[in-house]
TORKOL-733888 format. One record per residue (C-alpha): residue number from 1; residue in one letter; chain; x, y negated, z. Coordinates in nm, 3 decimals. Last residue first. Layout:
// residues N
{NUM, a, A, {X, Y, Z}} ...
This chain:
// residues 235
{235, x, A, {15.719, 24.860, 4.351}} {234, x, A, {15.391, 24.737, 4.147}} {233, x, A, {15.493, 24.408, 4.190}} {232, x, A, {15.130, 24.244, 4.298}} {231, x, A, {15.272, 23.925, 4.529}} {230, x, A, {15.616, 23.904, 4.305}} {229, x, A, {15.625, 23.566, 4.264}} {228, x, A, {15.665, 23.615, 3.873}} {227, x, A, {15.369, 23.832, 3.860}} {226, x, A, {15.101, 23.627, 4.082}} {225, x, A, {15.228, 23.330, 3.888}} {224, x, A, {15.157, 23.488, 3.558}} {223, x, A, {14.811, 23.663, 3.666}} {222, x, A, {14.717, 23.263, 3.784}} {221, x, A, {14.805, 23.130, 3.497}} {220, x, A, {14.612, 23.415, 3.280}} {219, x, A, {14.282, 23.341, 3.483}} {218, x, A, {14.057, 23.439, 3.736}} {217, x, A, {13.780, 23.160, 3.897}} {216, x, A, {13.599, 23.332, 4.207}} {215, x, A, {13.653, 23.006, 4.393}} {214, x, A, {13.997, 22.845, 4.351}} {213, x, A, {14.300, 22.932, 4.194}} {212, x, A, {14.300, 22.700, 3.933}} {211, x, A, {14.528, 22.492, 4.045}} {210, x, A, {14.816, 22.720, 4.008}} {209, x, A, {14.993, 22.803, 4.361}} {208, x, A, {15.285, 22.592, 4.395}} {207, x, A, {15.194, 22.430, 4.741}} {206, x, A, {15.013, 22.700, 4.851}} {205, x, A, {14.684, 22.702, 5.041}} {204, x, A, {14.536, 22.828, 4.688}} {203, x, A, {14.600, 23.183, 4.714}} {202, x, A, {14.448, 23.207, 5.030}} {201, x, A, {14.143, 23.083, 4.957}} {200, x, A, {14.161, 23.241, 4.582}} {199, x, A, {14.202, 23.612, 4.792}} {198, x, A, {13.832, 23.497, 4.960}} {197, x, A, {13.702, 23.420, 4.625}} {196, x, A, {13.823, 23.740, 4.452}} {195, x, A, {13.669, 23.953, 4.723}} {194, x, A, {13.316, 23.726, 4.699}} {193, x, A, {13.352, 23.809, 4.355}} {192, x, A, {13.421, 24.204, 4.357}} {191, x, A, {13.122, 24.224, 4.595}} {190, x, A, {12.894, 24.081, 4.392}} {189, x, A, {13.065, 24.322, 4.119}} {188, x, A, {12.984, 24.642, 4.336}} {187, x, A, {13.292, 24.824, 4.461}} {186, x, A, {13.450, 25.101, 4.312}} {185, x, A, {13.742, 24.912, 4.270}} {184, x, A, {13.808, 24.981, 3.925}} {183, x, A, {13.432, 24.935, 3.813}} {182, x, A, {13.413, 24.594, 3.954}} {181, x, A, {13.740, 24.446, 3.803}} {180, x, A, {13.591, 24.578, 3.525}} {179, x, A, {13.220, 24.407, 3.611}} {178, x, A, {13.484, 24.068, 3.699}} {177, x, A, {13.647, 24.116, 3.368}} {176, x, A, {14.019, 24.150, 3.354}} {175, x, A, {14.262, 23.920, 3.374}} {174, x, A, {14.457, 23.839, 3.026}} {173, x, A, {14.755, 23.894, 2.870}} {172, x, A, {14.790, 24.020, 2.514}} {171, x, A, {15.012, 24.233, 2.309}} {170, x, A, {15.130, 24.385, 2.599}} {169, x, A, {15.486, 24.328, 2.833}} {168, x, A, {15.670, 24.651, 2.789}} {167, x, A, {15.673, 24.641, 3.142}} {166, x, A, {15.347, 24.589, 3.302}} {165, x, A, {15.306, 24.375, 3.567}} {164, x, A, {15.067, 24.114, 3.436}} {163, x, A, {14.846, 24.364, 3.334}} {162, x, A, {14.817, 24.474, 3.727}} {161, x, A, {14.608, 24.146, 3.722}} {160, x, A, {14.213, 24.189, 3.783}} {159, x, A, {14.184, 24.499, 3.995}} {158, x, A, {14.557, 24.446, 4.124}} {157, x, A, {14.444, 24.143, 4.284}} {156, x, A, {14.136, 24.350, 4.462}} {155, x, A, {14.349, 24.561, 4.551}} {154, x, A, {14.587, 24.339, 4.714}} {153, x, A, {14.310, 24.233, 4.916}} {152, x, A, {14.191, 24.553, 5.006}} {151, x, A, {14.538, 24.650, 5.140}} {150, x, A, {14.554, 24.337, 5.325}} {149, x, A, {14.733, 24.020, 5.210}} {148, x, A, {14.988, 23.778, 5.373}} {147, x, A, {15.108, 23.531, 5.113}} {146, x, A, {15.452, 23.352, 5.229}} {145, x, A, {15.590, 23.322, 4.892}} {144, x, A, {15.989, 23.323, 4.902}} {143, x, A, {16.266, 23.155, 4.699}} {142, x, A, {16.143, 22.750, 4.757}} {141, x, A, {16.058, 22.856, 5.101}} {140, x, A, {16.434, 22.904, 5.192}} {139, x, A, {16.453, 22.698, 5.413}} {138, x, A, {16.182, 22.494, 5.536}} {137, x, A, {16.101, 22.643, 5.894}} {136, x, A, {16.449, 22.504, 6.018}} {135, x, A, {16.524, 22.677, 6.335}} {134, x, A, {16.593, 23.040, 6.211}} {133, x, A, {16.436, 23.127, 5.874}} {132, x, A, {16.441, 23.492, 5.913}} {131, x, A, {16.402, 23.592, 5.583}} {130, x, A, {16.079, 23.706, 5.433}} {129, x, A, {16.009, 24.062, 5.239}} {128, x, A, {15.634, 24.016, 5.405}} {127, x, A, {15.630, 24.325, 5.599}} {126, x, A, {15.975, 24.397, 5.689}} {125, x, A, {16.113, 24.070, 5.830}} {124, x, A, {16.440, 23.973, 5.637}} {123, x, A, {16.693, 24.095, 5.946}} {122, x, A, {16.987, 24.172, 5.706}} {121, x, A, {16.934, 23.869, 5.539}} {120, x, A, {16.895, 23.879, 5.155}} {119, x, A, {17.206, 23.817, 4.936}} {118, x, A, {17.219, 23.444, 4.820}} {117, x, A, {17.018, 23.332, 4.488}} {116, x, A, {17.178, 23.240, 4.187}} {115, x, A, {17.034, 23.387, 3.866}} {114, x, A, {16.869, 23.699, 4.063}} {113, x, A, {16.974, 23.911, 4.342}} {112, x, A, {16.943, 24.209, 4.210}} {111, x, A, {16.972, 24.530, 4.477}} {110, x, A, {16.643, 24.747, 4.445}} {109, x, A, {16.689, 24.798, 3.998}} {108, x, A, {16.478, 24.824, 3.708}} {107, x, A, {16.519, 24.823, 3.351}} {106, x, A, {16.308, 24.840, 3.061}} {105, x, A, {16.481, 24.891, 2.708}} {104, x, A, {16.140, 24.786, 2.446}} {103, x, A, {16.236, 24.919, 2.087}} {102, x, A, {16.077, 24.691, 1.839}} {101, x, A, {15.918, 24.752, 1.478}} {100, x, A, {15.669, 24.525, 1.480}} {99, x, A, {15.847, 24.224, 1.577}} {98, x, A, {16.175, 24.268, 1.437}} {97, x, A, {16.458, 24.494, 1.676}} {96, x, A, {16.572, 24.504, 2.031}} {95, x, A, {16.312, 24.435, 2.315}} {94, x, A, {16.483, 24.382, 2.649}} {93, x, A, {16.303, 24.405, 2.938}} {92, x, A, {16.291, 24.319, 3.326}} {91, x, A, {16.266, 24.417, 3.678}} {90, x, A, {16.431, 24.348, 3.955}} {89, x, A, {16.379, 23.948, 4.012}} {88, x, A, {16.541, 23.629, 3.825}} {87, x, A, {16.702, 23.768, 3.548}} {86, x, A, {17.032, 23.662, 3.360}} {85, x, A, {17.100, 23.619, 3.087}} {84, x, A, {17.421, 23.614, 2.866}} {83, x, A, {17.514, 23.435, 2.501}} {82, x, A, {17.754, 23.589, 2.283}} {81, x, A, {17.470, 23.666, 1.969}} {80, x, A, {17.136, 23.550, 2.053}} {79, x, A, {16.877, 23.596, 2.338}} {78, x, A, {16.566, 23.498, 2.248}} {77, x, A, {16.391, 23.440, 2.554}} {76, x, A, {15.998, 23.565, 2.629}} {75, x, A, {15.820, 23.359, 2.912}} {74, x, A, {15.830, 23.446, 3.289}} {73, x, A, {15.558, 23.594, 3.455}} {72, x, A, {15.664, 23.932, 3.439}} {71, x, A, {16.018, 23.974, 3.293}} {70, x, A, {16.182, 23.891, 2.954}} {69, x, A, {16.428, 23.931, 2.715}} {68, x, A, {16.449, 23.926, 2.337}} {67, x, A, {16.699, 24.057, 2.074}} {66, x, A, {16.661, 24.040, 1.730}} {65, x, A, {16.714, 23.672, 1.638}} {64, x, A, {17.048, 23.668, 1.541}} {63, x, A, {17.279, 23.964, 1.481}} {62, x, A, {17.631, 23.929, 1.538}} {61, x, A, {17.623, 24.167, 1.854}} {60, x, A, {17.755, 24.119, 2.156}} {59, x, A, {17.423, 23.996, 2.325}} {58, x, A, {17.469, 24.001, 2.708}} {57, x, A, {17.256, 24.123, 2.987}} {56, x, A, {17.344, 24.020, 3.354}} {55, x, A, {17.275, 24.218, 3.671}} {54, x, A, {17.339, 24.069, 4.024}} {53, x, A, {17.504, 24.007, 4.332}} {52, x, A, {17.890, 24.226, 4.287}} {51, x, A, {17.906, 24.119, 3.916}} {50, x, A, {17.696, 24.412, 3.747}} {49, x, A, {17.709, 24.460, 3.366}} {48, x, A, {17.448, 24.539, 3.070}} {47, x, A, {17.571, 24.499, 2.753}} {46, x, A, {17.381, 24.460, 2.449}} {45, x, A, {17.424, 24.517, 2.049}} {44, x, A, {17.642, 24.790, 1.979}} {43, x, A, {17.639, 24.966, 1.654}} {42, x, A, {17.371, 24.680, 1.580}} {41, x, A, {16.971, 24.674, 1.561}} {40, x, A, {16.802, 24.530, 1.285}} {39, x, A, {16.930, 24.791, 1.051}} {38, x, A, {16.781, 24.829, 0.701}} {37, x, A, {16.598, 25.056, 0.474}} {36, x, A, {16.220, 24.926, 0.567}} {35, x, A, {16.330, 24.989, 0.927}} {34, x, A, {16.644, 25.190, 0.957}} {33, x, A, {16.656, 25.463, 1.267}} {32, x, A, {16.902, 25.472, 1.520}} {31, x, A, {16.741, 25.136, 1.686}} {30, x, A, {16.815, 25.235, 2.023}} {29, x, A, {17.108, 25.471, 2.147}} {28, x, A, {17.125, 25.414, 2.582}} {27, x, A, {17.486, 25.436, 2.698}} {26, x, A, {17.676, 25.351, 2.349}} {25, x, A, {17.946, 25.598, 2.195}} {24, x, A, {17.618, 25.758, 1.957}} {23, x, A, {17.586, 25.346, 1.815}} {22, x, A, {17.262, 25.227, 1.736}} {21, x, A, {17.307, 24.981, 2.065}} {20, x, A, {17.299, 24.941, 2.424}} {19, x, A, {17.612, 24.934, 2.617}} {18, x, A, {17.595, 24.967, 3.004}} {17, x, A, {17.895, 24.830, 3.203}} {16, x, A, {17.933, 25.072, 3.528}} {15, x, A, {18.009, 24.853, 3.803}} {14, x, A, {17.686, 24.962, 3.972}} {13, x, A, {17.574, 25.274, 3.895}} {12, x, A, {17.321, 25.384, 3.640}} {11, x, A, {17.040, 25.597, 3.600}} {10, x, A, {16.863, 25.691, 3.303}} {9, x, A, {16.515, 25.769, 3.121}} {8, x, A, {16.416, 25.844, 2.800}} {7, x, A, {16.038, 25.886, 2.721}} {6, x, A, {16.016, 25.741, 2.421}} {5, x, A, {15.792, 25.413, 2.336}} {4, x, A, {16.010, 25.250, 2.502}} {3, x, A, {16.345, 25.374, 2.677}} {2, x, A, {16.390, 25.352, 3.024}} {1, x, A, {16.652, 25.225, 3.249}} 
């Protein structure tokens, strides 16, 4: 877990229930400090808890309205007071606080198995993260995104979207130019856009994929789908 804007970071076990709050007795101490002379975080106002597949957070404070979660691709949720969430991938964050004045908790972890998803195979192929899928070549496809990229390819993805990744989330999501795009590659921006257009070929042989994944189009749905799929996690 890490601590935004600071530069706090710890580790946690599983089974260990991680408090967040104002509170010295809690885990991680956010929101210490009054804004405009008042508290908008509680003593404790989060817990963080591992049931054997996955990680939940819960609100326990009485405090509406100043707690939000998210995740890449996904939309913001206010969380309020006794409710839980639960993510769908590894990586997420909580913002405590008003907008403004908000302390971003990110947290990542290599064994979450999401909302309600079955523990990975043992034998889940290596180089695509897919499970074996046995005799029925169906299951399971709902879960997984069968996209197959080289290393330039994925570049060239990351060239336009790594913004999508980013945890805190910024102010504003977009994909980047194609000359930026350009510039980070190295690579000439002719180049950059026949790149793009081959990645949108593959993109858009999927049956989810966003529509507009064709050509050398870029755009915000497709930098949310390629985040909350997991095809340009940057772990």
């Amino acid at each position: 877990m890490q601590v935004h804007p600071t530069a706090w970071v710890d580790r946690y076990d599983r089974g260990q229930v991680v408090r967040v709050g104002r509170g010295r007795q809690n885990e991680v101490r956010v929101g210490h400090q009054p804004v405009q002379g008042r508290w908008t975080v509680s003593k404790v106002h989060a817990e963080l808890a591992w049931d054997g597949t996955r990680w939940s957070t819960t609100n326990v404070s009485d405090k509406p309205g100043l707690l939000q979660v998210y995740e890449p691709g996904y939309e913001e949720v206010v969380l309020e007071p006794g409710r839980p969430w639960v993510p769908v991938r590894h990586r997420w964050s909580c913002a405590f606080g008003r907008p403004g004045h908000r302390v971003h908790v990110v947290c990542a972890t290599d064994d979450h198995r999401g909302p309600a998803v079955a523990p990975l195979p043992a034998d889940a192929a290596p180089e695509t993260g897919l499970p074996d899928l046995g005799e029925d070549p169906t299951t399971g496809l709902d879960e997984y995104v069968a996209l197959r990229l080289t290393p330039l390819e994925r570049d060239v993805l990351l060239a336009y979207y790594s913004g999508f990744t980013l945890l805190p989330r910024p102010d504003t999501l977009e994909p980047r130019s194609h000359d930026e795009a350009a510039r980070r590659l190295g690579r000439s921006k002719d180049s950059t856009r026949k790149a793009i257009e081959r990645v949108n070929d593959k993109v858009g042989q999927l049956a989810d994929a966003p529509a507009v994944a064709v050509g050398r189009n870029v755009s915000a749905e497709v930098g949310r789908w390629l985040a909350r799929t997991g095809v340009i996690d940057p772990d």
